[in-house]
C-alpha positions, 0 to 999 in steps of 0.5 A: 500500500502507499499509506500507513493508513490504508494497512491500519484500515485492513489490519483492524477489518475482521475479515484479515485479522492476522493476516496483513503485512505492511509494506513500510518504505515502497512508498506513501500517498502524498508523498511525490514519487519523483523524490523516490530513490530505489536500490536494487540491492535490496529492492527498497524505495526511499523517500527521504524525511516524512513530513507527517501527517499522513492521513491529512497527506491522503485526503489531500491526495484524493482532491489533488488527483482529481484537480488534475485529473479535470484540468489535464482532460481539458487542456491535453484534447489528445489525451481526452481518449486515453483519460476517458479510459484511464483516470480516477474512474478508469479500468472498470466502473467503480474504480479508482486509480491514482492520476500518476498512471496517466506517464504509462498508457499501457500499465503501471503499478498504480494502474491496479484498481481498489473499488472505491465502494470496497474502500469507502465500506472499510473507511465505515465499517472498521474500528482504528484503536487508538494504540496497540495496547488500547487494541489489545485491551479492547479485544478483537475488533469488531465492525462498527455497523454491528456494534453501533446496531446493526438491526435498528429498524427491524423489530426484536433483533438485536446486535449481539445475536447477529455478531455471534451467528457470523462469527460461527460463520467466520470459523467455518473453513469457507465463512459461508452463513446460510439463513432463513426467514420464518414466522410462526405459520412457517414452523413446520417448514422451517424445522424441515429447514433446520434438519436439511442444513444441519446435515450439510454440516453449515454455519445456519440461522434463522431470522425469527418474525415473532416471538412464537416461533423464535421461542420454539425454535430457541427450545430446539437449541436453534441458532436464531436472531429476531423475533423477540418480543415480536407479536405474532401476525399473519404473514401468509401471502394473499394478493389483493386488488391496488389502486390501478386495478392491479394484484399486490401482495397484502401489506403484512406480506409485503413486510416481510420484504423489508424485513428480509433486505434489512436482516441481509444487510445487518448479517454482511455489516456484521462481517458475513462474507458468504450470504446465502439467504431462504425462505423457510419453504426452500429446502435443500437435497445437496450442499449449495455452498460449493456450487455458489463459491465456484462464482466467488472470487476477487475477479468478479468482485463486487459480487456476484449476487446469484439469484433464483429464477421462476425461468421454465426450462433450462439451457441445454449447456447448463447441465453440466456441473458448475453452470449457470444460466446463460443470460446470453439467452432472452429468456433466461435474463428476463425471467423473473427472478426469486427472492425466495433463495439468494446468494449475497457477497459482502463487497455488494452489500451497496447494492443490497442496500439500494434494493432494501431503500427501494422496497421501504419507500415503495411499500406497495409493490413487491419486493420481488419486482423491485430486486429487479429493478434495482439491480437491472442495468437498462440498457444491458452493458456489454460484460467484460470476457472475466465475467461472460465466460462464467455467465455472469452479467452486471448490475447496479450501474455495471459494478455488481456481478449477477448470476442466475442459479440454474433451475434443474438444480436449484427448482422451482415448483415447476421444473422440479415437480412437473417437468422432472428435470433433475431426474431426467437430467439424472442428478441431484437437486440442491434446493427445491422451492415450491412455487407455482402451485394451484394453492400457496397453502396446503400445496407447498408442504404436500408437495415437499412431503412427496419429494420426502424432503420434510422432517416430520415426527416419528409419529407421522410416519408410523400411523398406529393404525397402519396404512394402505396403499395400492398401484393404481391402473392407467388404460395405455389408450389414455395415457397414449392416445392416437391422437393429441391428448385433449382436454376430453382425453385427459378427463376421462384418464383422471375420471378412471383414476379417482375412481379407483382412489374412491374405492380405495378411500371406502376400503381404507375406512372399512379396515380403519387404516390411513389411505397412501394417495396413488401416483396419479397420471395427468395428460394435461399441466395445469395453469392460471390461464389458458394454455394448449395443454403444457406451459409454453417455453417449458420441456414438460413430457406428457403425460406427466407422471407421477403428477403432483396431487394438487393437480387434481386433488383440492389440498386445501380441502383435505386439510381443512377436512382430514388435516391436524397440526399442518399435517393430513391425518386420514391420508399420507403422499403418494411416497410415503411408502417410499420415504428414507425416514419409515421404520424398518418394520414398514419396509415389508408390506402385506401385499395383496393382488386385489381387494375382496370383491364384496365389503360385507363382514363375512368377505372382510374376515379373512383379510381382517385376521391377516392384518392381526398378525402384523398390524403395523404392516403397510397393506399394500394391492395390487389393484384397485377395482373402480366399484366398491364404492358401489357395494356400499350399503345407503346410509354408507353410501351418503356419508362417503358422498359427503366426504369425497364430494369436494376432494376433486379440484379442476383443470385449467384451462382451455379457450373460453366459450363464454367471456363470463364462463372461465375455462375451466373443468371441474374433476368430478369424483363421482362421474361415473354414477348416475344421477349423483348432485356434483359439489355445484349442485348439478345434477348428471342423469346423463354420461359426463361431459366436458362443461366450462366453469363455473 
């Protein structure tokens, strides 16, 4: 360095502790070169008497260099070329150089560039002691931002919690904190969470919303910040109507926003280095950090900030190990991105900053709109070779290196559930996000049960009364039909279907045992709007299979109707039977070809005194014929009406035919019975057809 000042700054940073090494006599800011005298016997530069005052030299040196700098671009027009590439702002945008470079126009040894957010970050973040042994005393040093409180504005955290998780992360070979934010709706997912990252091995936390679920968190030994004091609130998302006539997310939700941003940056004022920041709901199947430090190093500083994406499909050369979205491709960089998993460097904490200012003076959109508009540079700036090769672009005024995270890899509900990607691309996800889901509710844990991705209690997975499940039957003429597989096709293939799961529902009260839901086949996906049977731009194979429950099934219903705790009771995911964490004595199913043909007791007996012997064992067929609903006696025969009714949700959806009528088409569980009421008070004497809405 060319001060004593600039190594006092680094040696005091936390992050270097130990590790600077002063270079007394190469040379001092303010302090003329021309002067300089050098030796080659010793490699050492002289300067001759140091007048003192060196801080006052260096300040004094910044307003010099930027006199001439000004002067010189005015009068030497030859040099206007040179110094537009090369002066107090040269080599790459947030630099900054000493004017002295200008004697060579190739490079020199004070060409080297230091960011001047980096340095204007060290001059406010790190205590100078007074003296040596003032520093001793004190202890080590620790970051004035923290110390001076870190978390001012965000309820219930409070500074020393905040320094004490990223010092933990600081101890870790690679310094990389993972953290998430919940509230007390969120528990369940976030104990699934904690389970995931603590088997990686991690430095982790979590930000707690509220005072409920940090106390539980905090009872389960939970490395957490926030929350306390905090009244619980709900925080669930819900869209509601603006004052232009748009959807926003509600206000407690969009609080949430600000929350995020603003714990962000007090973890990287604390001295966090490796930032990767969650929603509760995003659960991880593999080790993220390795991925998001191939990205990490001093030639894309600052930076980078890799964002997840709601991008449908992925490129091609992507799937290689160690890939990143290309953003070379249109629709990759304008994909939105997902503030649900982020990866924040410390060096672009200005640009965290600027998009947390954004979300609290624009409180009515959505924070992740605003990440966005933040970062994105309009026109797109052309990347410099360092940062193209890795698929890395620039932001914020082109100072911050930004990636986009692949999506077979790091999913989203779609390219994970629907389209497979990883297990047809035939590796491991990292992390799972279940987003576009019919419903934001009962959806987003089901589905993550049917990945076996949530840590539920021993109890879940080992129901006293036993289970039973069956291998549902799909004609190869409906799942494969002649032609293109319509929205006809596709209702009579998942009619036939629910048919066998209303069976197997009457079945499964018989024996008093909890129902395993079949893998169910859709020939169609589903969206919010219309689309010609798959979401256009994705890779979706159909038919899709196994299809998420929620296509077909109202998990909502089922939750409110069959659920306990945030977990269904009456039934378990089509995977269960599948999950690594079933006892050893649920491994060994009853397994049967069929169930009795009749449901009387007499027929029931037999299978009765089999299951006595082994009462925990699954019970598990073969098939599942479509009538036993049937063989029920009246009074049976209404209750089971009542219940299954409202299981079945709807597709969605086709062209409308009336502007008033939405289209969409209802599953009906009980399609094939005649004269039966569907749960819109229609009643069908007729066969079922295909009718739009209500």
């Amino acid at each position: 360095s060319d001060a004593p000042a600039v190594p006092s700054l680094a040696a005091a940073h936390p992050s270097l502790a130990g590790r600077v090494v002063t270079t007394d006599g190469i040379g001092r800011l303010g302090h003329s070169s021309f002067t300089k005298s050098c030796s080659a016997a010793d490699a050492r530069c002289f300067f001759g008497a140091d007048p003192g005052g060196v801080w006052t030299r260096s300040v004094v040196d910044f307003y010099v260099a930027g006199c001439v700098d000004g002067f010189a671009k005015a009068l030497f027009t030859s040099f206007i070329w040179t110094t537009m590439r090369r002066n107090l702002l040269c080599c790459r945008p947030g630099a900054f150089v000493q004017w002295m470079g200008w004697y060579d126009q190739t490079y020199s040894h004070r060409d080297l560039p230091m960011l001047d957010g980096e340095f204007m970050e060290a001059l406010s973040t790190v205590q100078q002691a007074a003296d040596a042994s003032g520093a001793a005393a004190a202890g080590p040093a620790v970051p004035a931002a923290a110390s001076a409180g870190a978390e001012e504005g965000v309820e219930g955290l409070d500074s020393a919690s905040v320094l004490a998780v990223c010092d933990a992360a600081r101890r870790h070979s690679d310094g990389a904190l993972i953290a998430c934010i919940a509230d007390h709706n969120s528990l369940h997912m976030a104990l699934s969470w904690v389970a995931a990252v603590r088997a990686l091995n991690r430095s982790f936390a979590v930000f707690a919303v509220d005072s409920e679920i940090r106390a539980e968190l905090v009872r389960r030994g939970v490395p957490t910040i926030g929350g306390e004091g905090v009244p619980p609130a709900d925080m669930r998302m819900t869209w509601v109507k603006t004052k232009a006539g748009g959807l926003a997310p509600n206000e407690r939700f969009a609080k949430l926003g600000g929350l995020r941003s603003h714990v962000m940056i007090a973890l990287l004022r604390a001295g966090c280095e490796h930032l990767l920041f969650t929603d509760a709901d995003v659960l991880f199947s593999g080790d993220p950090v390795p991925f998001v430090l191939r990205f990490s190093d001093e030639a894309v500083r600052p930076g980078p900030v890799l964002v997840s994406s709601d991008f449908l499909n992925t490129n091609m050369s992507a799937r290689a190990d160690g890939q990143l979205e290309d953003p070379q491709v249109s629709a990759v960089y304008y994909a939105a991105w997902n503030v649900g998993l982020l990866y924040w460097h410390r060096s672009a904490l200005p640009a965290l900053e600027a998009w947390h200012k954004l979300v609290v003076d624009t409180p009515e959109q959505w924070e992740q709109a605003l990440i966005r508009t933040a970062l994105e540079d309009k026109p797109r700036r052309t990347v410099r070779p360092a940062l193209a090769s890795r698929r890395l672009f620039t932001g914020f005024n082109g100072t911050t290196s930004i990636g986009v995270l692949p999506v077979d890899r790091f999913c989203n509900g779609h390219t994970y559930f629907v389209q497979r990607l990883p297990q047809r691309h035939r590796h491991e996800p990292i992390a799972v996000h279940p987003t576009f889901l019919p419903t934001p509710g009962a959806s987003k844990m089901h589905r993550l049960r049917e990945a076996t991705l949530v840590d539920d209690p021993p109890d879940y997975y080992s129901p006293p009364q036993g289970v039973l499940a069956y291998t549902p039957r799909v004609r190869l003429d409906l799942a494969r039909p002649s032609g293109v597989m319509g929205v006809e096709a596709h209702m009579v293939m998942v009619h036939e279907q629910l048919s066998q799961l209303r069976s197997a529902w009457v079945l499964a009260q018989k024996l008093g045992r909890v129902l395993v839901l079949p893998t169910l086949t859709c020939g169609l996906d589903r969206l919010w709007w219309e689309i010609n049977g798959t979401i256009p731009g994705t890779d979706t194979p159909l038919p899709i299979s196994p299809c998420p429950a929620d296509l077909v099934l109202d998990l909502e219903v089922l939750m409110r109707n069959h659920g306990r705790d945030g977990r269904l009771v009456a039934v378990r995911e089509y995977s269960f039977l599948q999950n690594p964490r079933l006892p050893a004595e649920l491994r060994t199913p009853i397994t049967l070809p069929r169930p009795p043909s009749s449901l009387d007791e007499a027929s029931l007996r037999p299978l009765r005194a089999q299951l006595a012997a082994r009462p925990a064992a699954p019970l598990l067929f073969g098939e599942m014929p479509p009538d036993l609903y049937e063989k029920l006696p009246p009074s049976e025969r209404q209750q089971t009406e009542r219940t299954l009714l409202v299981w079945a949700a709807f597709w969605c959806c086709t062209k409308r035919q009336n502007p008033k009528v939405r289209g969409a088409v209802w599953y009906d569980i009980f399609w094939d019975q005649p004269g039966h009421v569907d749960r819109h008070g229609r009643v069908w004497n007729e066969s079922w057809r295909v009718i739009l809405g209500p």
